[in-house]
N, CA, C and O atoms as a printed pandas DataFrame, in Angstrom:
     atom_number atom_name residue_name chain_id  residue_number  x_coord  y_coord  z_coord
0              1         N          UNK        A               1   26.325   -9.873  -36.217
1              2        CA          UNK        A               1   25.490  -11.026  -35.923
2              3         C          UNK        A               1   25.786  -11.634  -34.548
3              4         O          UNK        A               1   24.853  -11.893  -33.789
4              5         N          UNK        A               2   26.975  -11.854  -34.230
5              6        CA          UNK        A               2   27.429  -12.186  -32.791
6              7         C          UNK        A               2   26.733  -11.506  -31.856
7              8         O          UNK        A               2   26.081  -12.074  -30.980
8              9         N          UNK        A               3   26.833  -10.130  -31.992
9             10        CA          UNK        A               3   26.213   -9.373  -30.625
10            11         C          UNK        A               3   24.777   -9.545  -30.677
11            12         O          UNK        A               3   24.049   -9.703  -29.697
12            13         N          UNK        A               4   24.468   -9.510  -31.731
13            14        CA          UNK        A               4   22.673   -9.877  -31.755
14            15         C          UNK        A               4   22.258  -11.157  -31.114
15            16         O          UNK        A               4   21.250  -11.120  -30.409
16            17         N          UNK        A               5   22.799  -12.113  -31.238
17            18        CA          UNK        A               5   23.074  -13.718  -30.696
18            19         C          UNK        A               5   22.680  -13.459  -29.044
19            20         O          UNK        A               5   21.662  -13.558  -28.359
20            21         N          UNK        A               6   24.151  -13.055  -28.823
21            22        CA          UNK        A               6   24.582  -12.037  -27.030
22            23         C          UNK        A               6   23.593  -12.058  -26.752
23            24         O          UNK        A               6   23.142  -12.835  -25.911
24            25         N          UNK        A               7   22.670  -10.861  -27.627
25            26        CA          UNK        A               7   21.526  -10.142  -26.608
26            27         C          UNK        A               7   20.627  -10.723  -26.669
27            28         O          UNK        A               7   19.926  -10.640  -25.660
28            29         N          UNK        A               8   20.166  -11.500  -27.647
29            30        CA          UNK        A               8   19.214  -12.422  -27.826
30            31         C          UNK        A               8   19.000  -13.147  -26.429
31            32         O          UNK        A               8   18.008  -13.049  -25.706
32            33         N          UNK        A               9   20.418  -14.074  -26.155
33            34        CA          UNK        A               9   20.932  -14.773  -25.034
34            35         C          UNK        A               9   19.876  -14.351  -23.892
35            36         O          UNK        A               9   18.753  -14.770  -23.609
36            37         N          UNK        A              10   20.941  -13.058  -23.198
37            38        CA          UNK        A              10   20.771  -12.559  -22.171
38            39         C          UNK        A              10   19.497  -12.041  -21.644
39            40         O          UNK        A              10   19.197  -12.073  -20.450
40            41         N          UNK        A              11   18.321  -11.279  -23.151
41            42        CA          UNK        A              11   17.158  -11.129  -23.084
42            43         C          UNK        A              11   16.559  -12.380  -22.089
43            44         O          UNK        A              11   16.156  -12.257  -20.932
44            45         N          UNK        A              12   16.635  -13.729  -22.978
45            46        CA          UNK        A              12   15.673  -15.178  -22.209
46            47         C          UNK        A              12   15.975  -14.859  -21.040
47            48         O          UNK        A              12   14.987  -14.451  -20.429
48            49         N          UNK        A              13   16.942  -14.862  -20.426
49            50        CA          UNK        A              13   17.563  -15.112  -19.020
50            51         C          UNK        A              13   17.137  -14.295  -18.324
51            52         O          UNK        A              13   16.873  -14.668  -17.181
52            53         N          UNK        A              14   16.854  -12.719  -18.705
53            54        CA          UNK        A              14   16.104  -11.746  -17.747
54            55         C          UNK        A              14   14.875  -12.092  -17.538
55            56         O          UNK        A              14   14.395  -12.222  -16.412
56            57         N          UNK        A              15   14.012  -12.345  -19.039
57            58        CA          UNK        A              15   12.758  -12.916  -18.752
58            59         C          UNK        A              15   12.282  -13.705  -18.244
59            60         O          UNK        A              15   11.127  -13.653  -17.820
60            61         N          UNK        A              16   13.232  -14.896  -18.119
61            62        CA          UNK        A              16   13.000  -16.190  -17.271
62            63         C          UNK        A              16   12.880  -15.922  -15.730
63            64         O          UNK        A              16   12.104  -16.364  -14.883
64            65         N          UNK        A              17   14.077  -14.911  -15.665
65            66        CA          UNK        A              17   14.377  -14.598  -14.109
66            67         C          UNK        A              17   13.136  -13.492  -13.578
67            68         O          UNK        A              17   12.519  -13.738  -12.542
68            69         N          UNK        A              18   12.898  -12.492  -14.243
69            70        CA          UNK        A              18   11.525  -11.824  -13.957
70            71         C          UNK        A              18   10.395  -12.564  -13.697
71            72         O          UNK        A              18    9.851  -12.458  -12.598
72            73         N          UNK        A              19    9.907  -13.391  -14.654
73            74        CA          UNK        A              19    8.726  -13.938  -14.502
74            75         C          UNK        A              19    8.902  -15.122  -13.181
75            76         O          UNK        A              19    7.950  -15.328  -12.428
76            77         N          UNK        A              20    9.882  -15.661  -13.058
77            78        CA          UNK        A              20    9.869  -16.495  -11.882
78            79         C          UNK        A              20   10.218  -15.623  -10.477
79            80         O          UNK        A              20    9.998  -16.209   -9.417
80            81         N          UNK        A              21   10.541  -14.792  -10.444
81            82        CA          UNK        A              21   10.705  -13.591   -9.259
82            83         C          UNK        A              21    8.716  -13.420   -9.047
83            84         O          UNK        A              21    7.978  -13.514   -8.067
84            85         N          UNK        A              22    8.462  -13.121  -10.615
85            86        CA          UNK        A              22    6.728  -12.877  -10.185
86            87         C          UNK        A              22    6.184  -13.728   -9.780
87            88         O          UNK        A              22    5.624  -13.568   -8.695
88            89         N          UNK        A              23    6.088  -15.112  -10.507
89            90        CA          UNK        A              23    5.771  -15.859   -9.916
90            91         C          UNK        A              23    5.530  -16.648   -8.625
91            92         O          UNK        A              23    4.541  -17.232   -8.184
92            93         N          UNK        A              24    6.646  -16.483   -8.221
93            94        CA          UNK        A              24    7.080  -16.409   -6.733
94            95         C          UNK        A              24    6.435  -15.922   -5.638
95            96         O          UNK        A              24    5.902  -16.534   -4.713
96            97         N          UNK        A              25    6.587  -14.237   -5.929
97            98        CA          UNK        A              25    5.757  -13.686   -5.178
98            99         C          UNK        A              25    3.976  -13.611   -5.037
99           100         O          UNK        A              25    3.408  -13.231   -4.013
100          101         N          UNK        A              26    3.165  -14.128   -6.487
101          102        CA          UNK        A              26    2.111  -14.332   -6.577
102          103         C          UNK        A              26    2.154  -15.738   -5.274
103          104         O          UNK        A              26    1.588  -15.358   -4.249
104          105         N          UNK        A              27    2.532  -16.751   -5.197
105          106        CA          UNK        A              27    2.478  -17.638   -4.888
106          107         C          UNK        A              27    2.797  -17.640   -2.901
107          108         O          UNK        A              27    2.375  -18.444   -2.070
108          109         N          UNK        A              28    3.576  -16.553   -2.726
109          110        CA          UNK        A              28    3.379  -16.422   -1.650
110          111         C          UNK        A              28    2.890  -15.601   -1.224
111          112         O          UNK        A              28    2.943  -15.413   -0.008
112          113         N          UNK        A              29    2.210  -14.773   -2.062
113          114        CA          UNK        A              29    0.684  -13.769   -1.636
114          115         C          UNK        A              29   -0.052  -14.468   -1.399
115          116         O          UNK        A              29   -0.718  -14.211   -0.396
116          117         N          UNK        A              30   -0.392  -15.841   -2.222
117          118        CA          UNK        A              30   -1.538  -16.263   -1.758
118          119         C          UNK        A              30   -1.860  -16.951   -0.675
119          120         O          UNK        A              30   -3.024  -17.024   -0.281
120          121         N          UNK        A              31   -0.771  -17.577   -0.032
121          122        CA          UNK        A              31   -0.624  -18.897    0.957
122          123         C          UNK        A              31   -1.334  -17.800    2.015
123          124         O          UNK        A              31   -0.846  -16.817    2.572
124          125         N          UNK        A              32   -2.169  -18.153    2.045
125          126        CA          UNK        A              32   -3.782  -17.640    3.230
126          127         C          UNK        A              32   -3.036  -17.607    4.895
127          128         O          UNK        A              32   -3.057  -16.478    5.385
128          129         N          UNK        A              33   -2.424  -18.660    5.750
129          130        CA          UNK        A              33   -1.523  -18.548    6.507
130          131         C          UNK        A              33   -0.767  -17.556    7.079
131          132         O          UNK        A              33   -0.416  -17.362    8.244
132          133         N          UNK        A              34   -0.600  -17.034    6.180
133          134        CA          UNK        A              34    1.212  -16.309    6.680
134          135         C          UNK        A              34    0.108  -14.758    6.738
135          136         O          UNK        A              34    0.856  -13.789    6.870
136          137         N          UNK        A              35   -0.978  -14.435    6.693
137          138        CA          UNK        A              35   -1.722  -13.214    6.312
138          139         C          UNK        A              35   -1.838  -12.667    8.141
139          140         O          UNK        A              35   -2.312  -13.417    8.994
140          141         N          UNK        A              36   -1.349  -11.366    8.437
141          142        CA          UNK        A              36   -1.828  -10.916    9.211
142          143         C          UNK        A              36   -2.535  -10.339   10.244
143          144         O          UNK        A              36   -3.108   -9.475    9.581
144          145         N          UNK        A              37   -2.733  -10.253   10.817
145          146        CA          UNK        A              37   -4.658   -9.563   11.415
146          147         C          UNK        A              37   -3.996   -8.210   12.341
147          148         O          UNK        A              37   -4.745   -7.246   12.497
148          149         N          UNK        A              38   -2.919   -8.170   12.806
149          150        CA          UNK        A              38   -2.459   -7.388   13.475
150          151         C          UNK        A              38   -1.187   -6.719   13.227
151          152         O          UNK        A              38   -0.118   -7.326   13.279
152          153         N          UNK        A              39   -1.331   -4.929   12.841
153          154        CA          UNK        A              39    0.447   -4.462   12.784
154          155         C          UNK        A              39    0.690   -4.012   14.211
155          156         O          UNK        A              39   -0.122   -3.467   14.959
156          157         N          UNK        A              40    2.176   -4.395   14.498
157          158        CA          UNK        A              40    2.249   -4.094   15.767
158          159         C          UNK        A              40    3.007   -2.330   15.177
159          160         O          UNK        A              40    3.598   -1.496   15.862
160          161         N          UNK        A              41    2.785   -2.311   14.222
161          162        CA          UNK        A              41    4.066   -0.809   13.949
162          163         C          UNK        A              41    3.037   -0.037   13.572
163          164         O          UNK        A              41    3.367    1.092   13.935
164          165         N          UNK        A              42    1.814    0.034   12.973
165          166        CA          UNK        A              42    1.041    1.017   12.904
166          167         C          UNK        A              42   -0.166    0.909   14.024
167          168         O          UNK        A              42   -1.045    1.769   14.072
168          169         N          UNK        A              43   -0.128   -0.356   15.029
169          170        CA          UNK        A              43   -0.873   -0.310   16.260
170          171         C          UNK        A              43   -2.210   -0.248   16.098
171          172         O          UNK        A              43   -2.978    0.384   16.824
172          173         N          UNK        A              44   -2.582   -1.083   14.885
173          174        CA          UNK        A              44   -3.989   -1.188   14.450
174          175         C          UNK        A              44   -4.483   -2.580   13.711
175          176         O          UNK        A              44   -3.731   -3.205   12.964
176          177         N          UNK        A              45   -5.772   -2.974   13.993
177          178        CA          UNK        A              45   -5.853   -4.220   13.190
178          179         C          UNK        A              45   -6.046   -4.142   11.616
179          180         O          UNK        A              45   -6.389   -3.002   11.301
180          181         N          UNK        A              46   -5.984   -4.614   11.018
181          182        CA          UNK        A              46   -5.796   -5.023    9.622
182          183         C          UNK        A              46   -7.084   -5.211    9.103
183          184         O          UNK        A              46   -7.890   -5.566    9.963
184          185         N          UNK        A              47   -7.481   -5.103    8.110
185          186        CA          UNK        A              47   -8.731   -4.948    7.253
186          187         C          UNK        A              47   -9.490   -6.283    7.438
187          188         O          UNK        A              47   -8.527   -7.018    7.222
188          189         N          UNK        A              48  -10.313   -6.968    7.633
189          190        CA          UNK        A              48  -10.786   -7.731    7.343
190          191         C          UNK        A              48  -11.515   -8.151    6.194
191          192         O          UNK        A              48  -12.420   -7.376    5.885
192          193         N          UNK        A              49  -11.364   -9.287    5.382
193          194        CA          UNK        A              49  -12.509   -9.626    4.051
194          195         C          UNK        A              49  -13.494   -9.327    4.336
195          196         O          UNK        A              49  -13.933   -9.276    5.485
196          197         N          UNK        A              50  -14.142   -9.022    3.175
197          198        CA          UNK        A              50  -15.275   -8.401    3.045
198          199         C          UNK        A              50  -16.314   -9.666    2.958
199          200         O          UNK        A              50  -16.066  -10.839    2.679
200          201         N          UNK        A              51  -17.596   -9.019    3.299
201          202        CA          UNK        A              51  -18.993   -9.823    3.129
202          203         C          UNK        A              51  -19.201   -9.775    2.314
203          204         O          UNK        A              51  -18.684   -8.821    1.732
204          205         N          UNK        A              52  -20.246  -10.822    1.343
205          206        CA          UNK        A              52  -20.335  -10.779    0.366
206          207         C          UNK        A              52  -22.125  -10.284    0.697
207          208         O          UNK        A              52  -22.769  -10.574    1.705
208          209         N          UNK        A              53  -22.407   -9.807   -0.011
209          210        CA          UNK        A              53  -24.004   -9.328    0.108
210          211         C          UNK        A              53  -24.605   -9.669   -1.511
211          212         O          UNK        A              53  -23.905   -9.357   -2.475
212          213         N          UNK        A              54  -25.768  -10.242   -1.682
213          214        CA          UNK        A              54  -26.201  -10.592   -2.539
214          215         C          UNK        A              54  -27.658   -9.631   -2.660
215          216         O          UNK        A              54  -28.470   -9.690   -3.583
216          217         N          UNK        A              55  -27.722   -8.753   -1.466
217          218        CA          UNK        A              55  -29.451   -8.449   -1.446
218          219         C          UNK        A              55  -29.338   -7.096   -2.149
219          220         O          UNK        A              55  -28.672   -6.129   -1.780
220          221         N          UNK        A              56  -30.171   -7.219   -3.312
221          222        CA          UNK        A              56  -29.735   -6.104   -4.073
222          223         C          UNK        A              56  -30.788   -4.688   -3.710
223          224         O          UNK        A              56  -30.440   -3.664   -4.298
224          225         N          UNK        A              57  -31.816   -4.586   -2.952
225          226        CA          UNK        A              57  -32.562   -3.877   -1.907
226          227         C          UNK        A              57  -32.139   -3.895   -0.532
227          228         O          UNK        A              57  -32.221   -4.722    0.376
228          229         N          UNK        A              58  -31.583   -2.542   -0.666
229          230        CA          UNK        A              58  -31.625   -2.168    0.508
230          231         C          UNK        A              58  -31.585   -1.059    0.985
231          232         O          UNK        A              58  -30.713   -0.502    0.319
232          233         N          UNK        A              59  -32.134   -0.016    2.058
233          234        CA          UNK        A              59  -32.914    0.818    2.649
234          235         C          UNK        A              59  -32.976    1.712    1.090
235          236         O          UNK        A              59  -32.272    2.572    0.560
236          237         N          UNK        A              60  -34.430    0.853    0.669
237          238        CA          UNK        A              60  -34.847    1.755   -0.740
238          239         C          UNK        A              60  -33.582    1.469   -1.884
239          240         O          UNK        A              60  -34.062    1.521   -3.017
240          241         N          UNK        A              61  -32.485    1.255   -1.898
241          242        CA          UNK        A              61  -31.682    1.445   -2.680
242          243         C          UNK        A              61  -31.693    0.391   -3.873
243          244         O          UNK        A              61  -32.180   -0.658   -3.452
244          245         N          UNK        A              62  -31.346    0.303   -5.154
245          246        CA          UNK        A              62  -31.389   -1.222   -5.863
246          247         C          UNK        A              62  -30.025   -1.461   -5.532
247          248         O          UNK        A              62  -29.653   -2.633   -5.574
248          249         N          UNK        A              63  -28.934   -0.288   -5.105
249          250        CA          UNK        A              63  -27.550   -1.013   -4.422
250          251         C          UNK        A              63  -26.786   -1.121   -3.324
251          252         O          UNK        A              63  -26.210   -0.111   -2.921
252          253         N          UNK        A              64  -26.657   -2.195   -2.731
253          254        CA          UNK        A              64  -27.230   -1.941   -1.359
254          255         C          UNK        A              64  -25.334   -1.239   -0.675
255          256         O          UNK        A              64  -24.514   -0.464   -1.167
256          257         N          UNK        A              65  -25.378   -1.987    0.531
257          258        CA          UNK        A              65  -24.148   -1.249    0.978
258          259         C          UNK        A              65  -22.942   -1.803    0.708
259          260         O          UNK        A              65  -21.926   -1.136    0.509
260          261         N          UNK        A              66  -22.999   -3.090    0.689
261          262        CA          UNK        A              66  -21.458   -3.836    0.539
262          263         C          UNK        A              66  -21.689   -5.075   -0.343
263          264         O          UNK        A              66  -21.386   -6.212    0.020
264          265         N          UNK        A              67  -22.551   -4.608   -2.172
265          266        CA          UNK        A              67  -22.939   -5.525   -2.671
266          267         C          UNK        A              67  -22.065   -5.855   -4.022
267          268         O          UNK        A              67  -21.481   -4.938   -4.599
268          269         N          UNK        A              68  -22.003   -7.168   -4.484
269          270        CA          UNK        A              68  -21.120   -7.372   -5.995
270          271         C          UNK        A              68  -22.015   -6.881   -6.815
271          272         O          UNK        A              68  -21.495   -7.223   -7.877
272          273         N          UNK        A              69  -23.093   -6.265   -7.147
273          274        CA          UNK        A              69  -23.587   -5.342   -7.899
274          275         C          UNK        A              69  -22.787   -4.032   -7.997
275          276         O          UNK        A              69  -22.468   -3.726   -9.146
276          277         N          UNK        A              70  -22.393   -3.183   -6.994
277          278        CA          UNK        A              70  -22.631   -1.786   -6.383
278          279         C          UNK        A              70  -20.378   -1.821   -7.066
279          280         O          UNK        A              70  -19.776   -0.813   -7.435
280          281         N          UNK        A              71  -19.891   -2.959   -7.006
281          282        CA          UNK        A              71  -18.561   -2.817   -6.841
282          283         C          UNK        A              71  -17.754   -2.642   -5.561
283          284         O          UNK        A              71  -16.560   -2.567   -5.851
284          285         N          UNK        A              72  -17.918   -2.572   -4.565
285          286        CA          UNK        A              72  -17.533   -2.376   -3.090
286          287         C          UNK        A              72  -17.087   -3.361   -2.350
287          288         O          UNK        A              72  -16.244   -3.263   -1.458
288          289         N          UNK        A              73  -17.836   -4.665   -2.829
289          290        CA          UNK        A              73  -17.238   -6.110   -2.433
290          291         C          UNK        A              73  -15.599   -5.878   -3.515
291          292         O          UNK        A              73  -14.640   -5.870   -2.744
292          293         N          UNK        A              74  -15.288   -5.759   -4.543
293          294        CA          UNK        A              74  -14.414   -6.189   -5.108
294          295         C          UNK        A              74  -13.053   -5.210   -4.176
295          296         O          UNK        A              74  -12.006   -5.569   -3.637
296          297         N          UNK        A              75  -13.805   -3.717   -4.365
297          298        CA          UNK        A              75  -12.676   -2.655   -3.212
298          299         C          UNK        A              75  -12.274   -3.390   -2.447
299          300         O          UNK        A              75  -11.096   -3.663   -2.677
300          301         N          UNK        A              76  -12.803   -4.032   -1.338
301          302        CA          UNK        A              76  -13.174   -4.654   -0.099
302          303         C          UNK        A              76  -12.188   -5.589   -0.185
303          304         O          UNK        A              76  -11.302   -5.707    0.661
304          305         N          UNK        A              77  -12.302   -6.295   -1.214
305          306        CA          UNK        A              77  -11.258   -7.500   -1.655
306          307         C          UNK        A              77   -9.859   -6.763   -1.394
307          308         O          UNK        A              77   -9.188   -6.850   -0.365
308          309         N          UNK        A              78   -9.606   -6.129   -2.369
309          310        CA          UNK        A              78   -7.878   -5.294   -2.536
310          311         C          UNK        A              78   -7.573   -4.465   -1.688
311          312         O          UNK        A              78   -6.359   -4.346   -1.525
312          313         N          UNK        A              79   -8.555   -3.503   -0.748
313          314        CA          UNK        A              79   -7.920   -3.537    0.485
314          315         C          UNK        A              79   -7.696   -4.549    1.753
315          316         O          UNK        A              79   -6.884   -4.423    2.670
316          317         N          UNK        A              80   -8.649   -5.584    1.536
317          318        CA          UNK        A              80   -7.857   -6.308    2.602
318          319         C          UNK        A              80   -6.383   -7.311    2.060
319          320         O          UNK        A              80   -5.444   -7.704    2.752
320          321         N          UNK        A              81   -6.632   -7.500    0.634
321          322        CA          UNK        A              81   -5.128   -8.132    0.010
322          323         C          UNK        A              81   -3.998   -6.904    0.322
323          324         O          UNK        A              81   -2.821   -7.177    0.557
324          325         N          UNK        A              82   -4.367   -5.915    0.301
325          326        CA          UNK        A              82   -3.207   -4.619    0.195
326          327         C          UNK        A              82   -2.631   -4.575    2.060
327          328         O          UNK        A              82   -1.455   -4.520    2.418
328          329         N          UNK        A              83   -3.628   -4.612    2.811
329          330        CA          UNK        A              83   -3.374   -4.719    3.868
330          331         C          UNK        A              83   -2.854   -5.688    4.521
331          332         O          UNK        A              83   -2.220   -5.486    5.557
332          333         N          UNK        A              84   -3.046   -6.899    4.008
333          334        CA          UNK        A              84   -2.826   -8.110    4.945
334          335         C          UNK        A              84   -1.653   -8.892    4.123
335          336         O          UNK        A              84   -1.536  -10.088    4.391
336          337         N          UNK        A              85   -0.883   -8.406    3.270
337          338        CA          UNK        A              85   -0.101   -9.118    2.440
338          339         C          UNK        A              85    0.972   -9.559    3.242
339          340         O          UNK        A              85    1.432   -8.730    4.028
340          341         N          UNK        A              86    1.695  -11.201    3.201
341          342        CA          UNK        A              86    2.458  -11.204    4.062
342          343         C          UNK        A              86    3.804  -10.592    3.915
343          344         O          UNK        A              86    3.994  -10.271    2.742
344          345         N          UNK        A              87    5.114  -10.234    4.941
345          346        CA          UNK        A              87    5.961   -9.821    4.781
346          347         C          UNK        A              87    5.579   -8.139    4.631
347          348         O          UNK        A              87    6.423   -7.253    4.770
348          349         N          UNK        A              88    4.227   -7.914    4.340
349          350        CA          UNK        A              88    4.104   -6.291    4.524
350          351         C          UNK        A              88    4.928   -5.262    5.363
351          352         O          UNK        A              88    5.363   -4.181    4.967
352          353         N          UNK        A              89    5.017   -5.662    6.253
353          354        CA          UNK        A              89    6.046   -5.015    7.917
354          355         C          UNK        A              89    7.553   -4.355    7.190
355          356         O          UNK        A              89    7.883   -3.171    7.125
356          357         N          UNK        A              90    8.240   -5.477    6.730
357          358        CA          UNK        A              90    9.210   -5.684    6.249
358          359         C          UNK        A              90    9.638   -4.527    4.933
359          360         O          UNK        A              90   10.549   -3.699    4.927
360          361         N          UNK        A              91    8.470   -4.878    3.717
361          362        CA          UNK        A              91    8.478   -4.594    2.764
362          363         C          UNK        A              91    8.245   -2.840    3.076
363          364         O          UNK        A              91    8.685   -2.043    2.248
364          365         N          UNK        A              92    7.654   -2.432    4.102
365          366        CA          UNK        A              92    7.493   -0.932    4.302
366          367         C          UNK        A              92    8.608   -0.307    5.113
367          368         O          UNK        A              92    8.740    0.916    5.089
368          369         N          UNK        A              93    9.649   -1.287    6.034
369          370        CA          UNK        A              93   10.871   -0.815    6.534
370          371         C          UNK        A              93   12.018   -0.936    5.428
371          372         O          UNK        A              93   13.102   -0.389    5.629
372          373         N          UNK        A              94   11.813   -1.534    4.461
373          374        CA          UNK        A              94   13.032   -1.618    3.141
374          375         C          UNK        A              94   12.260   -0.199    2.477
375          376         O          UNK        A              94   13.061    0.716    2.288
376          377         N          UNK        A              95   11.155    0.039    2.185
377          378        CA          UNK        A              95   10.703    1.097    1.688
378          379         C          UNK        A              95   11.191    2.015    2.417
379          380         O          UNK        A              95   11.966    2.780    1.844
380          381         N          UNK        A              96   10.942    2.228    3.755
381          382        CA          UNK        A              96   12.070    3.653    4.674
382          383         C          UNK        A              96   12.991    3.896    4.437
383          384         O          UNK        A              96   13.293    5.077    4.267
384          385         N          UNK        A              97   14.371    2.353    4.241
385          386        CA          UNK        A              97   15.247    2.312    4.753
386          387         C          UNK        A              97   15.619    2.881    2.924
387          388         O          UNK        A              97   16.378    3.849    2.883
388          389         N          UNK        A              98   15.246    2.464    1.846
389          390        CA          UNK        A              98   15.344    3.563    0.466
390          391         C          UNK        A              98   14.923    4.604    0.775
391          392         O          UNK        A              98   15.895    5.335    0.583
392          393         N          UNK        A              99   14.121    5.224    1.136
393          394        CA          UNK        A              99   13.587    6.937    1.104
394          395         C          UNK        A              99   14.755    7.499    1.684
395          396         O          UNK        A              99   15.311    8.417    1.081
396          397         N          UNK        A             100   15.385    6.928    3.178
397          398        CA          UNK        A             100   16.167    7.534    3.626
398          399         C          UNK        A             100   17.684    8.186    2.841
399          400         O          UNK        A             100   18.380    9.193    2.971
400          401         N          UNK        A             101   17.685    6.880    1.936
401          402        CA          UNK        A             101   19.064    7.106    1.597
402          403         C          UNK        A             101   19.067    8.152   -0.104
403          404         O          UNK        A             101   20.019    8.469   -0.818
404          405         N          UNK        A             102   17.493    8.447   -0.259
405          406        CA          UNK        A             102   17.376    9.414   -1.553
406          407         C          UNK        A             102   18.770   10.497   -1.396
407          408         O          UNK        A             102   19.612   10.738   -2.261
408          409         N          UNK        A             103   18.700   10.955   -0.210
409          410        CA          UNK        A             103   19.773   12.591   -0.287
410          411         C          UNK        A             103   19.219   13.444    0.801
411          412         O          UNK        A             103   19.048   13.165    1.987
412          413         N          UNK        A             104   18.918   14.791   -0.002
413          414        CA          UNK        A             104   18.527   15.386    0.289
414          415         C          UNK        A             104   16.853   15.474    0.909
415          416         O          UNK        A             104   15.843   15.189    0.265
416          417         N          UNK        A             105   16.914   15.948    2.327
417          418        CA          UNK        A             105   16.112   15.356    3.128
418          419         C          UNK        A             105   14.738   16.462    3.651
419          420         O          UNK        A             105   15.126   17.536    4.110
420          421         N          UNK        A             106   13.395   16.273    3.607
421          422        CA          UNK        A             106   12.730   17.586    4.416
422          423         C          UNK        A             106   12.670   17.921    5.773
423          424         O          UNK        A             106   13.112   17.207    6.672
424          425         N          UNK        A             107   12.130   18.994    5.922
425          426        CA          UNK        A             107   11.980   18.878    7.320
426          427         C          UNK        A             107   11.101   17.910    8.437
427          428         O          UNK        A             107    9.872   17.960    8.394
428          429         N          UNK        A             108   11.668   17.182    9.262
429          430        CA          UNK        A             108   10.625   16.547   10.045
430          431         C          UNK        A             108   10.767   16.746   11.173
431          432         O          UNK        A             108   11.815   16.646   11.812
432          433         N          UNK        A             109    9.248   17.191   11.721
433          434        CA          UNK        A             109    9.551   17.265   13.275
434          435         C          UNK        A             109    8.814   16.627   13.955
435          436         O          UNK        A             109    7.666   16.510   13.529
436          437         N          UNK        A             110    9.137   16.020   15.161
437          438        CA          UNK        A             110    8.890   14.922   15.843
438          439         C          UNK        A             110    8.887   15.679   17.183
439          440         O          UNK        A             110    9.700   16.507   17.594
440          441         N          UNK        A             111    7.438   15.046   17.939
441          442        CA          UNK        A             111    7.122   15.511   19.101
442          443         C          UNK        A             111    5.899   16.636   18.992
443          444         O          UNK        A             111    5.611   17.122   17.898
444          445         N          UNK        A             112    5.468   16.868   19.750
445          446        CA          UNK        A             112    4.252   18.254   19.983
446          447         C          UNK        A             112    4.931   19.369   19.470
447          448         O          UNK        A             112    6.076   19.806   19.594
448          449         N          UNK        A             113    3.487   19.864   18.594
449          450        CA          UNK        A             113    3.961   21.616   18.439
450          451         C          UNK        A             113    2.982   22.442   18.858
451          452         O          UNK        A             113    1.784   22.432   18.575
452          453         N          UNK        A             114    3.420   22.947   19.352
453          454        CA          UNK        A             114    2.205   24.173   20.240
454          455         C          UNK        A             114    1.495   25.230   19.391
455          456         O          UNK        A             114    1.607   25.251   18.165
456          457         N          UNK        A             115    0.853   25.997   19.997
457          458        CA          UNK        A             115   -0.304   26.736   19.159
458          459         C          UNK        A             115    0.716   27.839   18.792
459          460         O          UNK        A             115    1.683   28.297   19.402
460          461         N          UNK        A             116    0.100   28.143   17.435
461          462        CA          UNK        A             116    0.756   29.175   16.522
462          463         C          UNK        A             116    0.376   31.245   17.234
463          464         O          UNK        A             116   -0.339   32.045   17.838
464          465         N          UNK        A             117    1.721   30.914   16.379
465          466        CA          UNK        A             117    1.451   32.662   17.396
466          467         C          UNK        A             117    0.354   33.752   16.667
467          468         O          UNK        A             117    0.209   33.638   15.450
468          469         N          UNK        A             118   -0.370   34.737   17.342
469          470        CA          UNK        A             118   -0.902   35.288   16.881
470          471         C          UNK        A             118   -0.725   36.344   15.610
471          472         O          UNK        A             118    0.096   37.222   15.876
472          473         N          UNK        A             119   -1.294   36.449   14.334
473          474        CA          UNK        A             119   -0.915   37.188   13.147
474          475         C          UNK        A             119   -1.173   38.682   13.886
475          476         O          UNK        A             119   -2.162   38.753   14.617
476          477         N          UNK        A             120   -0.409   39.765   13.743
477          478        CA          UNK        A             120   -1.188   41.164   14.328
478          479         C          UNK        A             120   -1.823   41.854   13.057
479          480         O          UNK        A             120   -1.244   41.848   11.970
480          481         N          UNK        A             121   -3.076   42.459   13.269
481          482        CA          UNK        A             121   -3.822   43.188   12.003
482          483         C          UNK        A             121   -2.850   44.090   11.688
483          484         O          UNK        A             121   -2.687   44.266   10.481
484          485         N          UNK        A             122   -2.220   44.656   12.367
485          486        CA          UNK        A             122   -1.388   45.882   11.975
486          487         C          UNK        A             122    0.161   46.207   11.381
487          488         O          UNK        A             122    0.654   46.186   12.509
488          489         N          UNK        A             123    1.176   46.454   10.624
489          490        CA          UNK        A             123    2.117   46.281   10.508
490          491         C          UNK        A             123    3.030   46.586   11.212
491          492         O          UNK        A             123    2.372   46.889   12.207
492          493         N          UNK        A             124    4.173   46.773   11.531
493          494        CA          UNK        A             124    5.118   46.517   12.539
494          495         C          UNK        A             124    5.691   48.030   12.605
495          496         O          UNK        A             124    6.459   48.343   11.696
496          497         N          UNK        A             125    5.454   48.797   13.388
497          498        CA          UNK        A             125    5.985   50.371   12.742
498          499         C          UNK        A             125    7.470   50.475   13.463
499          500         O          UNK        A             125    7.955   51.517   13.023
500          501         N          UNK        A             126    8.284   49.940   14.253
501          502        CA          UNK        A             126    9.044   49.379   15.021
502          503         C          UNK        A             126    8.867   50.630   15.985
503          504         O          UNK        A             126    9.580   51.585   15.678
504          505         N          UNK        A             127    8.270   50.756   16.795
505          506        CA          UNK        A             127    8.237   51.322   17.852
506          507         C          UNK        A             127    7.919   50.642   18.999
507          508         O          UNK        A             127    7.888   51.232   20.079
């Protein structure tokens, strides 16, 4: 009965501590502010929100190109949340800085590789 007590215990305390870790981070996903427009590490701008389109005709279509009918506004939504999340930068150099330390590593090569050599139709008779 004691140890059941224990774990009982320790269960609340993870859960408490999980859900306020989530919490947390919901809360500073949302603060609109801190959201990016520019990575300087992938050297490209960042997604912008989407339009909302209400015109459900368009060229002939009943769905048009970027409409909350069609589903594309909602995409539109989660890639620009996926893209623009703050602390993103960060959160993808802690992601490196784990991959690196997995072990065992592939090959990577860095820099230009030149054109591949020619296959010969014929087999190699060594002469």
């Amino acid at each position: 009965m004691k140890h059941a007590k224990q774990f009982e215990r320790g269960s609340k305390v993870k859960a408490t501590l999980f859900f306020s870790v989530m919490i947390l981070a919901m809360i500073v996903s949302l603060i609109l502010p801190l959201r990016p427009t520019f990575s300087p590490v992938e050297k490209r701008e960042l997604t912008k929100f989407p339009k909302l389109s209400m015109n459900p005709v368009t060229s002939g279509e009943f769905y048009g190109d970027n409409t909350l009918l069609n589903g594309k506004y909602f995409r539109g939504i989660d890639d620009w949340f996926a893209d623009t999340f703050p602390f993103r930068e960060q959160f993808l150099a802690l992601n490196n800085t784990i991959r690196k330390a997995y072990g065992i590593k592939t090959t990577e090569i860095h820099g230009t590789v030149g054109p591949a050599d020619d296959i010969p139709d014929t087999f190699f008779s060594g002469e």
